[in-house]
C-alpha positions as a Python dict, from the first residue, in 0.01 Angstrom:
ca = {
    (1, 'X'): (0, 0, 0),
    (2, 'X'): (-294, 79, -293),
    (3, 'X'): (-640, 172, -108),
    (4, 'X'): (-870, -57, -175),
    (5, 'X'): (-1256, -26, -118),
    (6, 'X'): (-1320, -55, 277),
    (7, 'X'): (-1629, -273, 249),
    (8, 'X'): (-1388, -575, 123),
    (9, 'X'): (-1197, -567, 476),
    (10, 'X'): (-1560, -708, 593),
    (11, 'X'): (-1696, -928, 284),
    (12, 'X'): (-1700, -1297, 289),
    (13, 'X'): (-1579, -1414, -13),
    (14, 'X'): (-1868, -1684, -250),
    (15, 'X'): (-1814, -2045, -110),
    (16, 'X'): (-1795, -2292, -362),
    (17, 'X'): (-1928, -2644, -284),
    (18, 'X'): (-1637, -2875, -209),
    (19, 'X'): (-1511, -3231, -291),
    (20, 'X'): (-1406, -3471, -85),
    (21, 'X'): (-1224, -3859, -121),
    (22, 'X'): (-1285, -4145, 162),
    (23, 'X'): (-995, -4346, 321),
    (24, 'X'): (-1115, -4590, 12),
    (25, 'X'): (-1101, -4376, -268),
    (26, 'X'): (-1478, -4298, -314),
    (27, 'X'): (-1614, -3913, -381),
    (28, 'X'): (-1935, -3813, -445),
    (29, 'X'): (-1956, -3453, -483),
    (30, 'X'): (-2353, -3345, -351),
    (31, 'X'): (-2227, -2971, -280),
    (32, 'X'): (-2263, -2770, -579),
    (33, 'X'): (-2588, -2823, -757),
    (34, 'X'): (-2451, -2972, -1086),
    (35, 'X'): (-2636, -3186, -1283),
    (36, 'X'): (-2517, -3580, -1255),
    (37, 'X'): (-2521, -3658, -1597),
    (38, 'X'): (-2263, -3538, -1827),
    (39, 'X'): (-2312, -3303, -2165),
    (40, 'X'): (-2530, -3448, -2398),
    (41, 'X'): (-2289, -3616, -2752),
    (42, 'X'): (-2508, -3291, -2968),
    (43, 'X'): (-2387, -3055, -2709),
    (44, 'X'): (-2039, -3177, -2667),
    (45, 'X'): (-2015, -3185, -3078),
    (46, 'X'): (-2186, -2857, -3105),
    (47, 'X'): (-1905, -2752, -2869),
    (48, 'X'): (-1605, -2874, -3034),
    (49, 'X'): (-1703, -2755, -3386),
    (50, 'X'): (-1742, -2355, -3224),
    (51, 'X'): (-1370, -2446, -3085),
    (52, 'X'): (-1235, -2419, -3420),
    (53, 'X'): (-1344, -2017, -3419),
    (54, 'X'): (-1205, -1927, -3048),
    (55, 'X'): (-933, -1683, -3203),
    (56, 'X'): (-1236, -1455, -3246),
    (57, 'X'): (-1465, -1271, -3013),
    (58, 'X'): (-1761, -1382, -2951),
    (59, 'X'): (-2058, -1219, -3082),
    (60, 'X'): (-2097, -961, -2803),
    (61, 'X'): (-2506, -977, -2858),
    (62, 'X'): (-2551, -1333, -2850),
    (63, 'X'): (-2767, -1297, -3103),
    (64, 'X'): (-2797, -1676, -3184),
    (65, 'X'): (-2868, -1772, -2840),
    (66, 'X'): (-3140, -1430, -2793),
    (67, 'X'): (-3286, -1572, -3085),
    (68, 'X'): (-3340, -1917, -2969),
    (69, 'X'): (-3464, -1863, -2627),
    (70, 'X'): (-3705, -1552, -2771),
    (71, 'X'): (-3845, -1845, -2980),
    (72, 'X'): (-3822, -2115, -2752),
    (73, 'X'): (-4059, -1893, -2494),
    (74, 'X'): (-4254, -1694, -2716),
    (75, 'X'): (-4126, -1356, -2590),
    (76, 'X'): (-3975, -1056, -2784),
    (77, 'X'): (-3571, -1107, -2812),
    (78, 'X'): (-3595, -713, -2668),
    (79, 'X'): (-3740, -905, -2357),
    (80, 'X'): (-3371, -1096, -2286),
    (81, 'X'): (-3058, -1032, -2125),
    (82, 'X'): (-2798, -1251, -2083),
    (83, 'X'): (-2492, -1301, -1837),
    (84, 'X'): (-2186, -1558, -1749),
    (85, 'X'): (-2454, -1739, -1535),
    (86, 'X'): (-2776, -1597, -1363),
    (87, 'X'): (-2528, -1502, -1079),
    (88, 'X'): (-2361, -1275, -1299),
    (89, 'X'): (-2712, -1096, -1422),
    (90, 'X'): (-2775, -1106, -1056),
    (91, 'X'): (-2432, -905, -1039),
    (92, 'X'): (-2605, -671, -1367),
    (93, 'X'): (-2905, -611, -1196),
    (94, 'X'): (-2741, -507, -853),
    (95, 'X'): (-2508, -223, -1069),
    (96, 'X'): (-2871, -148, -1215),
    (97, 'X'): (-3000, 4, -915),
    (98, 'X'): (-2680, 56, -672),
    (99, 'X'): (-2736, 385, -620),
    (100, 'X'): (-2579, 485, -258),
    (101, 'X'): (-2865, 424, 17),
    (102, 'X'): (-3081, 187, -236),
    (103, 'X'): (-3255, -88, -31),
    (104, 'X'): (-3241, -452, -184),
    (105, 'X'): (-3495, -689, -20),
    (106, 'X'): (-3438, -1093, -26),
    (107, 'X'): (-3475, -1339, 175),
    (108, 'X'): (-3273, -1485, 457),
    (109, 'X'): (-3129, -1748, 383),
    (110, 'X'): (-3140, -1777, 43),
    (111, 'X'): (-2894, -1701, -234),
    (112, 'X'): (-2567, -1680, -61),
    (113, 'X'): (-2457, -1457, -349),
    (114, 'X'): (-2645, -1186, -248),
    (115, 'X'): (-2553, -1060, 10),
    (116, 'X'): (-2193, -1060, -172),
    (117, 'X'): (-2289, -870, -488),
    (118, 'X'): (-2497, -657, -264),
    (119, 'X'): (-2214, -547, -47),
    (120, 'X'): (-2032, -505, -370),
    (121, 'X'): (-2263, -283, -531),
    (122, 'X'): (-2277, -47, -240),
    (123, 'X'): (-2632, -152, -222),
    (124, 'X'): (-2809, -151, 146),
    (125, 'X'): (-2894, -526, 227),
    (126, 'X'): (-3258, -634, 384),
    (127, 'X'): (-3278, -931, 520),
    (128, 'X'): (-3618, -1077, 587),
    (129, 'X'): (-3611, -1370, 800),
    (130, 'X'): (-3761, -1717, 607),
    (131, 'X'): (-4114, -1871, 842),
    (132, 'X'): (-4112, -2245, 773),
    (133, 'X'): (-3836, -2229, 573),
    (134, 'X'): (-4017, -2049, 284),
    (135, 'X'): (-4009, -1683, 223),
    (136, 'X'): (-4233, -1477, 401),
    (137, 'X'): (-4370, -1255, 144),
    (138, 'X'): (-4628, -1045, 415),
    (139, 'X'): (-4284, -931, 581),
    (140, 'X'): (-4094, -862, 291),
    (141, 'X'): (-4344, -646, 156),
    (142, 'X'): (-4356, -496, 492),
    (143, 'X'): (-4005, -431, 482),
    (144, 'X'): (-4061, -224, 161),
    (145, 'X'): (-3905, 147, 231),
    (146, 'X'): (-3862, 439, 6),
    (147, 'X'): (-3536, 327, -54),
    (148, 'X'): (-3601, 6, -195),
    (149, 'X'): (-3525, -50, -580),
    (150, 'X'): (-3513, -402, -591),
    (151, 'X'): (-3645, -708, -407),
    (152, 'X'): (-3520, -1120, -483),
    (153, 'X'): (-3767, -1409, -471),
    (154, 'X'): (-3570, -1709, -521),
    (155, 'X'): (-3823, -1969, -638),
    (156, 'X'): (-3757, -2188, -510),
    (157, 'X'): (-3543, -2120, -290),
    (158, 'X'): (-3191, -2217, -273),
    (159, 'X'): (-3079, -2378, -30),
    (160, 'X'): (-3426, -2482, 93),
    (161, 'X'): (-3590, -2565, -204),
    (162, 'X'): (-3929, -2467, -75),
    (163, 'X'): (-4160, -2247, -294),
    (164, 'X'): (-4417, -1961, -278),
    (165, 'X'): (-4756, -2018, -482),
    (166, 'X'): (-4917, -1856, -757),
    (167, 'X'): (-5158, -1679, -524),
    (168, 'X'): (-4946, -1605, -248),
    (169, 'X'): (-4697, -1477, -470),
    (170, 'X'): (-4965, -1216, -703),
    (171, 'X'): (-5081, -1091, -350),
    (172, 'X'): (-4749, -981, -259),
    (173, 'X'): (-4662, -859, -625),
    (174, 'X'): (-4978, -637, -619),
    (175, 'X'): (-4820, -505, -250),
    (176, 'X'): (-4519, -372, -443),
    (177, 'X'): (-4464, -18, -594),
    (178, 'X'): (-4396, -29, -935),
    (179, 'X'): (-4062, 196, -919),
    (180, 'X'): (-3957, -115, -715),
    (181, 'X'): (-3818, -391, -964),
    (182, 'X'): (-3902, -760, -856),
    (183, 'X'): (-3662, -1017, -967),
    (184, 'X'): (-3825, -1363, -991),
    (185, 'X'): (-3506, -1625, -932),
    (186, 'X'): (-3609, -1929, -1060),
    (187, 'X'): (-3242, -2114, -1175),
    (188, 'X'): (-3433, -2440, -1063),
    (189, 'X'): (-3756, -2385, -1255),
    (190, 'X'): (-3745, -2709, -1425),
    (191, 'X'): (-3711, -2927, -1162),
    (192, 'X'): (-4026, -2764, -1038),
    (193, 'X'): (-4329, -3017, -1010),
    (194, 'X'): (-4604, -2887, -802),
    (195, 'X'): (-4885, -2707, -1076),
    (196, 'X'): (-4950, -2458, -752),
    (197, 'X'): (-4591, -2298, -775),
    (198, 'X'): (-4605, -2000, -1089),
    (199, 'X'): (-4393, -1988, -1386),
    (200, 'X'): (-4261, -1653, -1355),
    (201, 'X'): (-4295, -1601, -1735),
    (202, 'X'): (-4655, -1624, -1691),
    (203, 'X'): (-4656, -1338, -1465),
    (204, 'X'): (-4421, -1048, -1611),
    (205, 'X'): (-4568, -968, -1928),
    (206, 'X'): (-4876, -731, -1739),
    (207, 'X'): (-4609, -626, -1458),
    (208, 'X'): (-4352, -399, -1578),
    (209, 'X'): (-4128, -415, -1247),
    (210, 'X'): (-4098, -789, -1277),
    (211, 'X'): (-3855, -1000, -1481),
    (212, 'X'): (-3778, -1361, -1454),
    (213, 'X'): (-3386, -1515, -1393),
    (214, 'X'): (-3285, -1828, -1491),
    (215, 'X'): (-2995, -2036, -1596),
    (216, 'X'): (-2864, -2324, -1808),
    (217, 'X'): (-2580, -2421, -1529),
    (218, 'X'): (-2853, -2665, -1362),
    (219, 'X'): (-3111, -2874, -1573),
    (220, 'X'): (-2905, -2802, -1868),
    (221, 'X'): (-2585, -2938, -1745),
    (222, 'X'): (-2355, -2618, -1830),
    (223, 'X'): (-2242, -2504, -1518),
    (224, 'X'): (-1863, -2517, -1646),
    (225, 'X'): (-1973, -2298, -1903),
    (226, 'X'): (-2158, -2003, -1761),
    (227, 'X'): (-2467, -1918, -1958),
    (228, 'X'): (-2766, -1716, -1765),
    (229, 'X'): (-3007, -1507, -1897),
    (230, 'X'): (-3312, -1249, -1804),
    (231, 'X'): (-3607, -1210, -1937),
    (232, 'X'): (-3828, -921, -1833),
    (233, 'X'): (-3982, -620, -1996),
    (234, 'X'): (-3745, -417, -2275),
    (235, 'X'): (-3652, -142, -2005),
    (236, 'X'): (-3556, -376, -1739),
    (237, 'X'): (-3342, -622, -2013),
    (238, 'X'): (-3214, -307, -2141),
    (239, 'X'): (-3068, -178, -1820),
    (240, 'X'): (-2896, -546, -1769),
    (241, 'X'): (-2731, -568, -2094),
    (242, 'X'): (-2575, -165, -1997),
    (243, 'X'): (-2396, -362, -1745),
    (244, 'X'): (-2261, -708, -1881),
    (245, 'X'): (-1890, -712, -1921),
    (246, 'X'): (-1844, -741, -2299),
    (247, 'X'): (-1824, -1059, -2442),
    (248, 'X'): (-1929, -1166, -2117),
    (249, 'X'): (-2093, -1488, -2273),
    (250, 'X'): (-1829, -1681, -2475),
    (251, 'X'): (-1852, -1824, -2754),
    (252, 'X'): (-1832, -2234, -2660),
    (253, 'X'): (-2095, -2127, -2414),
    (254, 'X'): (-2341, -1952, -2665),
    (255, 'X'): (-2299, -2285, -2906),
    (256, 'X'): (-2367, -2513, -2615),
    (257, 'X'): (-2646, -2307, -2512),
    (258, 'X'): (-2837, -2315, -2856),
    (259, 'X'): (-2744, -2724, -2861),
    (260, 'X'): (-2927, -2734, -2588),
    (261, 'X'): (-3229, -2594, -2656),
    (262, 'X'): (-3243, -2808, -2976),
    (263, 'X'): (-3210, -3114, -2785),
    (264, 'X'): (-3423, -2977, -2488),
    (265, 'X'): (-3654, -3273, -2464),
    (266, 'X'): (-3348, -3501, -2405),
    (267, 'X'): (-3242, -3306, -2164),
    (268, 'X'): (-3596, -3257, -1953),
    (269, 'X'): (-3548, -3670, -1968),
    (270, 'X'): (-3221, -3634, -1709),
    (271, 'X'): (-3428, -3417, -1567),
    (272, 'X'): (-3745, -3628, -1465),
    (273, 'X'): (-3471, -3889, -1335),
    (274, 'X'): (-3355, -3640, -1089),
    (275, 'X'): (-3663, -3577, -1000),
    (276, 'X'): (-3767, -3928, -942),
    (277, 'X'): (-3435, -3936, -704),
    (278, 'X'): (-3550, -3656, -526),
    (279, 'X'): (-3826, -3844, -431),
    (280, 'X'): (-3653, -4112, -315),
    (281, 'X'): (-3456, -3959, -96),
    (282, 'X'): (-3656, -3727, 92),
    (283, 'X'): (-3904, -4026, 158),
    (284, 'X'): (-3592, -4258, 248),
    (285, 'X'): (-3446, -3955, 487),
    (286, 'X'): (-3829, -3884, 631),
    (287, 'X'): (-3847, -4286, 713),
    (288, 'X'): (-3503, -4238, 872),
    (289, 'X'): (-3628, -3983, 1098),
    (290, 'X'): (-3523, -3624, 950),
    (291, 'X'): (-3741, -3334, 912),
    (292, 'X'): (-3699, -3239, 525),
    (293, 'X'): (-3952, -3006, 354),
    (294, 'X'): (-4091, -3057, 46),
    (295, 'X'): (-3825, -2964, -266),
    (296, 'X'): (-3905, -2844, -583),
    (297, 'X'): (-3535, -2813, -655),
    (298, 'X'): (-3256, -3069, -733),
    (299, 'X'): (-3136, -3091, -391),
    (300, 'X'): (-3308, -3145, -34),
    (301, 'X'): (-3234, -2968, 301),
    (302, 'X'): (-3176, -3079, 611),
    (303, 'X'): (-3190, -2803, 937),
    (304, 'X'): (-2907, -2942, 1164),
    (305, 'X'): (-2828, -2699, 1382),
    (306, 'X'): (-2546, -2717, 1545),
    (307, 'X'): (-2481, -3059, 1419),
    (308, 'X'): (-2448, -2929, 1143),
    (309, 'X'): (-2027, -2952, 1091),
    (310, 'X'): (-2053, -3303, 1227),
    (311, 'X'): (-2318, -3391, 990),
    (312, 'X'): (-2119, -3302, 669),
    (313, 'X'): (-1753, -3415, 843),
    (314, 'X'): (-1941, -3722, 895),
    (315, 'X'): (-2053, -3770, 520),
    (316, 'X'): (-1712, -3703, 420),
    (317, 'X'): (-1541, -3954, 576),
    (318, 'X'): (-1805, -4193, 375),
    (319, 'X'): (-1691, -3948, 72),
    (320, 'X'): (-1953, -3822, 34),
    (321, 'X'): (-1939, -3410, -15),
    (322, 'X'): (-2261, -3195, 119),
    (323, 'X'): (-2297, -2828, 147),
    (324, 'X'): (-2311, -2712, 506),
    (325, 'X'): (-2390, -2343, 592),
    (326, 'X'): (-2286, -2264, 926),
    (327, 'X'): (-2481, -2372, 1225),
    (328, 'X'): (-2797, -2363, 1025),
    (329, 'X'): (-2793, -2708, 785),
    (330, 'X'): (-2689, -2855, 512),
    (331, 'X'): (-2781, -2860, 134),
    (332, 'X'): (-2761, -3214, -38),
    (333, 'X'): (-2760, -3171, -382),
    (334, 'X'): (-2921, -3480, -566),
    (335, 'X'): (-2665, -3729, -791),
    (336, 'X'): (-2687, -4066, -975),
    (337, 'X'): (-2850, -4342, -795),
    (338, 'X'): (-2495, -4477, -602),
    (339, 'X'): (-2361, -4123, -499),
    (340, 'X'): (-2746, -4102, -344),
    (341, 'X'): (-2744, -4457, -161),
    (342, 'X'): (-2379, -4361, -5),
    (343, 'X'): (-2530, -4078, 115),
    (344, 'X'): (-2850, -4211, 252),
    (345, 'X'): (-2641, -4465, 438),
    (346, 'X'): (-2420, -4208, 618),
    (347, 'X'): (-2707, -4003, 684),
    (348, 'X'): (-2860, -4312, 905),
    (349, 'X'): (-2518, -4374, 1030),
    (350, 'X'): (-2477, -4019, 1134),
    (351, 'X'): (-2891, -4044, 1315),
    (352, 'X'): (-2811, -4385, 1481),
    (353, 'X'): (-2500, -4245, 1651),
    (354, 'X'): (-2683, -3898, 1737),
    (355, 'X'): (-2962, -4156, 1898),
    (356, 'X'): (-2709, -4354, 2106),
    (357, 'X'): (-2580, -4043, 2279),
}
């Protein structure tokens, strides 16, 4: 038999959210994330006129897209990496500092892909423990060793979507060493509502161990497409474009990706509707009974425990798909208006059983 690494006799592979069908044909998929709303028509044409040119590479630089987002935030286009999704600039960043005994700091739970690229990388995985489902930022500086090179602040935080303020979070920044590189996660920044919780882009430019990771796949509705990007100062977006795969970024995604910025006030439109859902379902859930804390994502958690299989069994039956994580809870991401009600219903189905026990 080849010899393979021996760490992937122990890794978990990434667990993609699911979809399910009810007895009557219904399926709502709440698991992944996604946005509800399809591509915008400007996207979609912007799309099919770059198919005519896939029998060439892509540009491997992006340039286009670098361009557009450098101008689009005001920042230097030496500032920005890009990836096939922030995951996979997660992935750059890890083969940035994987040096064998290097610490990497993040939260627990949070990204579930971390813990995969980390064990991947060869990279030592610290988990710090989430208090009140937010990261706790006094421990996770606490944790910080001479080993560390790199710590994750997913904000906010996926799968809780809680978030850590502007103060709490420069506090814990000015904790850090600056050899130690700081990696603000923020792939749900613009669902982001409360003026307390930081743009990260407001923080980097005076810190040069902190860079900012975000991704079209959410708000901007290209999650089939893979489009993430970095931006950080030049020797940390430098070090991230050593790593990307070439042509990492194709070349449907880099046209949608420019479309999108150009019609990025249509966009933030879908965006404020999911927002406005949000709302209506935590309050809806928190009048049912359930303990949710307050998201500043496009999805709302629910800590089940060990109902936590039943819970999501339970919602598929009404086809409705959630994302559970073990005996821990389950992540509802938020759809159109319907795929919402069906779930609020089985939700109070599933808490009016749980009460007649």
């Amino acid at each position: 038999m080849p010899q393979f690494r021996a760490v992937l006799d122990t890794m978990t592979a990434y667990t993609p959210g699911k979809a399910v069908v009810s007895a009557e044909g219904r399926s709502y998929k709440l698991s992944s994330n996604e946005s509800p709303e399809p591509p915008l028509s400007s996207v979609v044409a912007a799309i099919a006129e770059a198919a005519a040119n896939v029998h060439r590479y892509p540009d491997p630089a992006a340039t286009r897209l670098t361009e557009a987002l450098a101008t689009r935030y005001g920042v230097p286009p030496e500032h920005i990496a890009l990836g096939a999704g922030s995951v996979t600039v997660a992935q750059q960043l890890f083969e940035s500092v994987g040096d064998p005994g290097a610490e990497v700091i993040y939260a627990w739970r949070s990204f579930e892909a971390y813990p995969l690229l980390a064990d991947l990388s060869g990279v030592v995985s610290v988990r710090v423990p989430l208090a009140a489902e937010t990261h706790d930022l006094d421990a996770m500086a606490a944790a910080i060793t001479p080993a560390t090179r790199m710590i994750l602040v997913c904000n906010p935080n996926n799968p809780t979507g809680t978030t850590n303020r502007a103060a709490e979070l420069v506090e814990f920044l000015d904790k850090v060493p600056s050899d130690v590189l700081v990696i603000l996660d923020e792939a749900y920044r613009e669902y982001v509502r409360d003026p307390a919780v930081p743009d990260g882009l407001t923080i980097y430019g005076d810190r040069p161990n902190v860079a900012v990771l975000r991704t079209f796949s959410k708000a901007y509705g290209l999650a089939g497409l893979r489009v993430g990007y970095l931006i950080g100062p030049e020797p940390i977006a430098a070090a991230v474009r050593k790593t990307m795969v070439p042509f990492a970024v194709n070349h449907l995604a880099q046209a949608a990706a420019v479309a999108s910025l150009a019609a990025e006030q249509e966009l933030l439109e879908r965006v404020e509707r999911v927002v406005a859902e949000r709302t209506r379902v935590r309050e809806a859930l928190i009048t049912q009974g359930w303990t949710v804390p307050e998201s500043q994502a496009n999805f709302v958690w629910l800590r089940l425990g060990d109902d936590t299989a039943a819970f999501a069994a339970a919602c598929a039956v009404e086809g409705v798909a959630v994302r559970p994580f073990g005996t821990e809870g389950a992540r509802v991401s938020i759809g159109d208006r319907e795929a919402n009600d069906v779930f609020l219903s089985a939700a109070q189905a599933f808490r009016s059983r749980a009460s007649a026990r």
